[in-house]
C-alpha positions in Angstrom: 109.9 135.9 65.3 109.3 132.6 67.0 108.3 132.6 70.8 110.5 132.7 73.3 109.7 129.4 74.8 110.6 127.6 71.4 113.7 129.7 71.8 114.2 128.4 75.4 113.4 124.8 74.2 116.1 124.4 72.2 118.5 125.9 74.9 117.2 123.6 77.2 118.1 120.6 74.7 122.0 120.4 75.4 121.8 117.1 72.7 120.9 119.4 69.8 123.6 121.6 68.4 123.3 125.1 68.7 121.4 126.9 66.1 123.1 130.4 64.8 119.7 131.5 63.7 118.2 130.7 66.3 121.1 132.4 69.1 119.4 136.0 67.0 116.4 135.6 68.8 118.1 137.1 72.1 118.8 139.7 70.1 116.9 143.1 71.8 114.9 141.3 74.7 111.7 143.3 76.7 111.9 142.6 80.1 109.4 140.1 80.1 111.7 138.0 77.6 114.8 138.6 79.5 112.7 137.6 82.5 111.9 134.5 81.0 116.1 134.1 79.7 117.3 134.7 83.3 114.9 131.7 85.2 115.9 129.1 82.5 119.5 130.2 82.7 121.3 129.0 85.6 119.3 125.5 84.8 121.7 125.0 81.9 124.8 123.3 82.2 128.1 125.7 82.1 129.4 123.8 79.3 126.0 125.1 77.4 126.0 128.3 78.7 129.7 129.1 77.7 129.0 127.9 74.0 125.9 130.5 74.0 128.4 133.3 75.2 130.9 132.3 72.6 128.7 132.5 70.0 127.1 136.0 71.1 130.4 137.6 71.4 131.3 136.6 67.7 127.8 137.7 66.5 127.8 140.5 68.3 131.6 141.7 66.5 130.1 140.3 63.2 126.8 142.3 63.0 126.1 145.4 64.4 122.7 145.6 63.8 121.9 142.7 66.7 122.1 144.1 70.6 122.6 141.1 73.2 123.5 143.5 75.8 121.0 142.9 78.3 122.3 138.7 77.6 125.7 140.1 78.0 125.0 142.0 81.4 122.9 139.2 82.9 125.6 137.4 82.4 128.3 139.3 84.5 127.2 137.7 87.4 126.9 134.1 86.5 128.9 131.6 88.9 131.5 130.4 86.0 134.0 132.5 85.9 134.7 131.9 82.1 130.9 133.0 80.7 131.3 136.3 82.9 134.4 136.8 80.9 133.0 136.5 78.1 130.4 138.7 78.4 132.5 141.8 79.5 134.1 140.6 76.0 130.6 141.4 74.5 129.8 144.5 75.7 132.9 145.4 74.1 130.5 148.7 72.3 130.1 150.0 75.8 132.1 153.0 76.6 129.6 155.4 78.0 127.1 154.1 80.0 128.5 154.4 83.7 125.9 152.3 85.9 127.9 149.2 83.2 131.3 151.0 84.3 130.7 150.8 87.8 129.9 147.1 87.3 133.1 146.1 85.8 135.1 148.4 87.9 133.0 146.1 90.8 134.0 143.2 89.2 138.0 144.3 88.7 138.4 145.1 92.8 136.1 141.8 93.6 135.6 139.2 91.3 138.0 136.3 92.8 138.9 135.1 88.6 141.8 136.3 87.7 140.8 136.2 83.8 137.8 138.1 84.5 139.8 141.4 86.8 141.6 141.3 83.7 138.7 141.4 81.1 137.3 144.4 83.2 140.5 146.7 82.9 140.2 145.8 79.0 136.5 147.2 79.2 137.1 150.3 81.5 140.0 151.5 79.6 137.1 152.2 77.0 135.9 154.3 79.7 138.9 155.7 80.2 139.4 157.0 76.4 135.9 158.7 76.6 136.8 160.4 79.5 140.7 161.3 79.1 140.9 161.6 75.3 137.5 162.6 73.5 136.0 164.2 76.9 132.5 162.9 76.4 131.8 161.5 80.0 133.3 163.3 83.3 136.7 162.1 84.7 135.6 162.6 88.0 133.7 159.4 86.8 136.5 157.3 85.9 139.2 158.7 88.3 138.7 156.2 90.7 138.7 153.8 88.5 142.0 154.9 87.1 143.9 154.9 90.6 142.7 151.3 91.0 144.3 150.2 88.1 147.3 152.4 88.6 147.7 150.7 92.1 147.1 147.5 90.7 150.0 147.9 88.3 152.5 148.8 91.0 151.3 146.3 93.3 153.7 143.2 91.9 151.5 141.0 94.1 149.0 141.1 91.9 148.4 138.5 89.3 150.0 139.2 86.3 147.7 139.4 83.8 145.9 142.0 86.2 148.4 144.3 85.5 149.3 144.2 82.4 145.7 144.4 81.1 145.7 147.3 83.8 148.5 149.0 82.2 147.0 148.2 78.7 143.8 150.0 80.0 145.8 153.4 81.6 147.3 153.8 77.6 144.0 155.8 76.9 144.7 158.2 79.8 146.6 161.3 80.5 148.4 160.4 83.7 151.5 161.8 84.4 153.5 158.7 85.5 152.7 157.0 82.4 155.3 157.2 80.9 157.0 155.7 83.5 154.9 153.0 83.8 155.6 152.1 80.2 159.1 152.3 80.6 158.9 149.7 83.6 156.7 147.6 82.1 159.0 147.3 78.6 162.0 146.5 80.6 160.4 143.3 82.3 162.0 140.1 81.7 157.9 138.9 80.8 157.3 139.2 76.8 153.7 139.5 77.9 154.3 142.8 80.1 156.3 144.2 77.1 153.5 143.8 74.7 151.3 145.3 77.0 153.9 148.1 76.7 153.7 148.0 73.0 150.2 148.2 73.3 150.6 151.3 75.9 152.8 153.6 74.0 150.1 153.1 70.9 147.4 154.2 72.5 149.7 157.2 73.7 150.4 158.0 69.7 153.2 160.4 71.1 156.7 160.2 68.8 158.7 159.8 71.7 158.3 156.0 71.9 159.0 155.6 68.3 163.0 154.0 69.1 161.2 151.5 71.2 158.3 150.5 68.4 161.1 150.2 65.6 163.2 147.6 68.0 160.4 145.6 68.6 159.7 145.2 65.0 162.4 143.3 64.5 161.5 140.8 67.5 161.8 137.4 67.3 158.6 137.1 68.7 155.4 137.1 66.4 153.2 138.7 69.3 155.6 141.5 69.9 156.1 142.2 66.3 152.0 142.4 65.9 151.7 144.9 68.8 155.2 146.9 67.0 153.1 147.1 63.9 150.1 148.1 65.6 151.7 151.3 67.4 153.6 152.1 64.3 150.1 153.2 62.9 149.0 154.8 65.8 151.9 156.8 66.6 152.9 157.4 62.4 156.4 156.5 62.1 156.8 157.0 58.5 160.5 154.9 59.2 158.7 152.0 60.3 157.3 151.7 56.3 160.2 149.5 54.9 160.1 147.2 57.6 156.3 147.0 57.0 156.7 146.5 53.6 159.1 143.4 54.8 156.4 142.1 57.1 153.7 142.1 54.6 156.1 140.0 51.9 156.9 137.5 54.8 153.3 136.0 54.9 152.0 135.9 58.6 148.3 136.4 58.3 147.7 138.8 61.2 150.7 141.0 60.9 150.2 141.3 57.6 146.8 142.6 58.1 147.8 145.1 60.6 150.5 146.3 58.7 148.5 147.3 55.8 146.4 149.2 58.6 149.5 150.5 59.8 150.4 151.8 56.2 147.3 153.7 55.7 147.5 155.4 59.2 151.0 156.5 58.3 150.5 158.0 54.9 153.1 159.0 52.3 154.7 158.2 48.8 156.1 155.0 49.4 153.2 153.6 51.7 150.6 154.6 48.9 153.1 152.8 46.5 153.0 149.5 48.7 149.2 149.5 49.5 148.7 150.0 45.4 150.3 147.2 44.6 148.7 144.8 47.0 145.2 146.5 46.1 146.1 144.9 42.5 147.8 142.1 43.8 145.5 138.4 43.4 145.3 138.2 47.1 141.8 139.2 47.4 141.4 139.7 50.9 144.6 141.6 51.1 143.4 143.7 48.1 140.4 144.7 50.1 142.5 145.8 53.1 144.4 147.9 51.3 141.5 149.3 49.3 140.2 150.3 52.6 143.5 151.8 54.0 144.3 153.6 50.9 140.7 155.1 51.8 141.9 156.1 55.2 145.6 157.7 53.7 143.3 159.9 51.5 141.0 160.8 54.3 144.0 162.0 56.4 146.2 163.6 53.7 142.8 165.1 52.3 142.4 166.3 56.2 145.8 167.2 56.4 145.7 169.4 53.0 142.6 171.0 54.2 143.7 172.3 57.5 146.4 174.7 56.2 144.0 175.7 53.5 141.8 176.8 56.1 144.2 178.4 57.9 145.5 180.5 55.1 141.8 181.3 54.6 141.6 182.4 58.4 144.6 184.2 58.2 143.5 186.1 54.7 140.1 187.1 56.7 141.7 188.0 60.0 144.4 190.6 57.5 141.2 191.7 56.0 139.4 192.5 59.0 142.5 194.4 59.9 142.8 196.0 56.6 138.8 197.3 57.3 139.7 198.0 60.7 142.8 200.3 59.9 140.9 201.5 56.8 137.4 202.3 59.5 139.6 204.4 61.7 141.4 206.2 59.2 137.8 207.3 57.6 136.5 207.8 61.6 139.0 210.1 62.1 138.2 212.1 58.9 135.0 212.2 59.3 135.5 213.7 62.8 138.0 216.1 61.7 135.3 216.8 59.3 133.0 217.5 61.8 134.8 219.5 63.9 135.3 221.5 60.6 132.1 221.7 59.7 131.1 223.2 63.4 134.1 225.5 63.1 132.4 226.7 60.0 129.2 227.4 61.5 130.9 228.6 64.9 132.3 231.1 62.3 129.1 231.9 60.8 127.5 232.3 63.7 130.2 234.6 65.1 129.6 237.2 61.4 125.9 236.6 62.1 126.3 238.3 65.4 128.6 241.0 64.4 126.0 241.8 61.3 123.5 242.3 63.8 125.3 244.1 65.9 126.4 246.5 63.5 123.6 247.3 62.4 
């Protein structure tokens, strides 16, 4: 790997291009090289330093074998408010480490850009779901967090953006007035609040939001229909397949894309049917989605197949435990009654033992 001060050289020259190969190099810095990163930073110009952020956040989704995250946290405290948006963007693997949690929940109560509050409720919500749905960091930890961004959704002096993402982000919770807060936020007159609701009842997968996901598939509006689409998958609402199907046959890239997702998460005859014939279908992309999602249908019908199997196998060893069990008892209680039958015996022949001897 090339030095770090050839690496800083072409930062530094804002006439040259930037090089992708070269944007690798801040891939897993030591301190020292980080050290070196951070005093040449600030001496860049913001247009400069926003292109470098852009291109680490696509790298970063593109391979996950490259780590800019130390880049990425630098970063969060730059003075433009558009490269510290963009790295919360890029730490978008981080859901665990809460020193980084307590950073972006910093920047959502004080960081004066709206655009960046609203990139750190996107990245706590992560936070959120590790805590509220999988269990694998403490909720103590994010509860404060959580009543921030609950607040923040009420509080209609807030920017809206703020609480929408905030709303977005409270989705991978378990808070009682959720559903409420969905409800609210699907019945404003903003299309953007409503597909943060979309987005909301998703991440909820419960069934009881299905009515409003099959409405909003038929919306005018591309960026409700996406989110529609999205939540049909996650919550499984095998009624939403036609209209799916529909979606897919009427072209737009992204919906069509999610939809195939959507059809794999929901499973069944006719979704396998549709994702079949666009895996043999000449759109090649297409084919490959729906290779993949047909790899997800079997995993969850495999999954769902198993379960009872394994249940009936419980079930079978729990009746023949019991079986043993009654079976145990029954030969217990024989063998005791053959005991006591056996010392009756010898009670007995002890008893003509003594009334030989005294006989004679």
């Amino acid at each position: 790997m090339p030095s770090v001060e050839a690496l800083l050289a072409h930062l530094k020259d804002e006439k040259t291009p930037l090089s992708i190969t070269r944007l690798h190099w801040l891939s897993d810095l030591s301190d020292e090289e980080l050290a070196q990163v951070a005093q040449v930073w600030l001496t860049l110009s913001t247009a400069r330093r926003r292109a470098i952020m852009s291109h680490l956040v696509d790298l970063s989704e593109e391979n996950m074998e490259v780590d800019f995250g130390r880049i990425f946290r630098m970063a969060l405290s730059d003075p433009d408010f558009e490269v510290r948006a963009m790295a919360i963007d890029g730490l978008w693997y981080e859901d665990q480490d809460l020193q980084l949690m307590r950073r972006l929940f910093e920047l959502f109560e004080k960081d004066p850009a709206t655009e960046v509050r609203a990139r750190a409720a996107i990245g706590l919500g992560r936070y959120f779901y590790n805590a509220c749905i999988v269990e694998q960091i403490p909720l103590s930890a994010v509860q404060p967090a959580i009543d921030a961004l609950r607040q923040a959704f009420y509080n209609y002096e807030e920017p809206l953006e703020v609480r929408r993402r905030a709303l977005e982000a409270l989705g991978n919770t378990l808070e009682p007035d959720l559903p409420l807060m969905i409800e609210r936020a699907y019945a404003d007159p903003d299309e953007r609040m409503r597909i943060s609701a979309l987005f909301a009842m998703g991440r909820t997968g419960e069934a009881r939001w299905a009515p409003y996901v099959m409405e909003a598939l038929r919306s005018a509006n591309p960026a409700i229909r996406y989110e529609a689409v999205v939540a049909s998958g996650e919550i499984g609402i095998k009624e939403a397949v036609p209209i799916l199907e529909r979606l897919i046959e009427e072209g737009d890239v992204e919906i069509q894309e999610a939809a195939i997702w959507a059809l794999g998460e929901i499973g069944g005859p006719r979704a396998r049917e549709i994702l079949t014939e666009i895996a043999q279908g000449e759109d090649e992309d297409l084919a490959t989605l729906a290779d993949e999602a047909l790899e997800e249908l079997e995993l969850l019908e495999g999954t769902e197949t198993f379960m009872p199997l394994l249940e009936m196998d419980l079930e079978a060893e729990e009746e023949e435990a019991e079986d043993w069990m009654a079976w145990w008892e029954k030969e217990k209680l024989g063998l005791e009654g053959l005991e006591e039958e056996e010392e009756e015996e010898d009670e007995e022949e002890e008893d003509r033992d003594r009334g030989w001897r005294s006989r004679r």
